[in-house]
C-alpha positions as CSV (number, residue, x, y, z in Angstrom):
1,X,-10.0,-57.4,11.3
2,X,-13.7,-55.8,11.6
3,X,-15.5,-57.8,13.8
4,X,-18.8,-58.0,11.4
5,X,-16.8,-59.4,8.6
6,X,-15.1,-61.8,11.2
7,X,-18.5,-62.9,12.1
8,X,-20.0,-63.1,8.5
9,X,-17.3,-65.1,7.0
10,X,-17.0,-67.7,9.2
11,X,-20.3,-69.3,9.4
12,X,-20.5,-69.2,5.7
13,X,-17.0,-71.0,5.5
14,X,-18.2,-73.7,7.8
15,X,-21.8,-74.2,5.8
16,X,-20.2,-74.2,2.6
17,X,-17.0,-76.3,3.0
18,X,-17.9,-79.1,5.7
19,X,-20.5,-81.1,3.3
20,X,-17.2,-81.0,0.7
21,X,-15.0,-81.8,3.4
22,X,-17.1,-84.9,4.7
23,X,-17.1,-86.2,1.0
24,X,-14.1,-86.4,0.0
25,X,-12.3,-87.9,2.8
26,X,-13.1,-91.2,5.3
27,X,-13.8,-90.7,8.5
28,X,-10.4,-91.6,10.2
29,X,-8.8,-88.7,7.8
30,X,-12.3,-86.2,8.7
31,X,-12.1,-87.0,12.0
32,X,-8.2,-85.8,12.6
33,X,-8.3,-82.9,9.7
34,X,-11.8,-81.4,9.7
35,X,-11.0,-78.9,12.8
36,X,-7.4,-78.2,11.1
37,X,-9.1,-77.9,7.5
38,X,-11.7,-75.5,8.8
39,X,-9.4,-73.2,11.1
40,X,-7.0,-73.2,7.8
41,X,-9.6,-72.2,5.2
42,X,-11.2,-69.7,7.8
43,X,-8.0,-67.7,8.5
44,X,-6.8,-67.7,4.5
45,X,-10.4,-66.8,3.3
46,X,-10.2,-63.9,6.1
47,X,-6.6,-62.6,5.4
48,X,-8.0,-62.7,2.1
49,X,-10.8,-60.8,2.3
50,X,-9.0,-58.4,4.3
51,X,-6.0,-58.0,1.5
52,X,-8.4,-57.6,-0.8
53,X,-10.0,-54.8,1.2
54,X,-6.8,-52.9,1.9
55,X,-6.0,-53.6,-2.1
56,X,-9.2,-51.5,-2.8
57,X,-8.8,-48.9,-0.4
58,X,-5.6,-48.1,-1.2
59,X,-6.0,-47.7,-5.2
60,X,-8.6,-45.9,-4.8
61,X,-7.1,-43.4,-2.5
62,X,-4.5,-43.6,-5.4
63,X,-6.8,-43.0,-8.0
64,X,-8.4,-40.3,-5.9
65,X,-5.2,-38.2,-4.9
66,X,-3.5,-38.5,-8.5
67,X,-7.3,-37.3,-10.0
68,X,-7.4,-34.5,-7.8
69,X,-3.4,-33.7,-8.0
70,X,-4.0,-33.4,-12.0
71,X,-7.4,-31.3,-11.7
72,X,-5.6,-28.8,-9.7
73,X,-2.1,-29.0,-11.6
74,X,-4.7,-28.0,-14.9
75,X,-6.5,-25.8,-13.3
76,X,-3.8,-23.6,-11.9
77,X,-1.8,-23.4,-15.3
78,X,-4.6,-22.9,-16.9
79,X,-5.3,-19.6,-14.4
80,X,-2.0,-18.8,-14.9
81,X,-1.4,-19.0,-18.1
82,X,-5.3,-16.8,-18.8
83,X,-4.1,-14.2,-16.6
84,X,-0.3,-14.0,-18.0
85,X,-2.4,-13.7,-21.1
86,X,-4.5,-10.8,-19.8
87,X,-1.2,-8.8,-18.2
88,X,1.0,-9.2,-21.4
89,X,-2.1,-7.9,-23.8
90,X,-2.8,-5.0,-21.2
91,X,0.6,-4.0,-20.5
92,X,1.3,-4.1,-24.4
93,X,-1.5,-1.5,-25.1
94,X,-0.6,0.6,-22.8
């Protein structure tokens, strides 16, 4: 995991979710499960993030290669089929 998003994420877990946390549950419960809670949400919203990342990267790498593989699969038979064009009419008037 990149260390800026390791740093980014977690202050903005533990801003947004403690105030939630501390309201919802009495202070025996927040006491015991607030460290757990935290840790929990930190790592899933990171694996997340990270998923999400590698999601990204990879269709677009997709998207990329099959774009490219079909510009150059037209392009060629295009070329080919111009030229075989050109031959057949010049060896035909000859």
């Amino acid at each position: 995991m990149p260390a800026l998003l390791r740093r980014s994420l977690t202050p903005l877990v533990r801003r947004s979710l403690t105030p939630l946390v501390r309201r919802s549950l009495t202070p025996l419960v927040r006491r015991s499960l607030t460290p757990l809670v935290r840790r929990s949400l930190t790592l899933s919203l990171r694996w997340c993030a990270v998923l999400s990342l590698r999601w990204c990267v990879a269709l677009s790498l997709r998207w990329c290669v099959t774009l490219s593989l079909r510009w150059c699969v037209t392009l060629s038979l295009r070329w080919y089929v111009a030229h075989s064009l050109r031959w057949c009419v010049a060896l035909s008037l000859r």
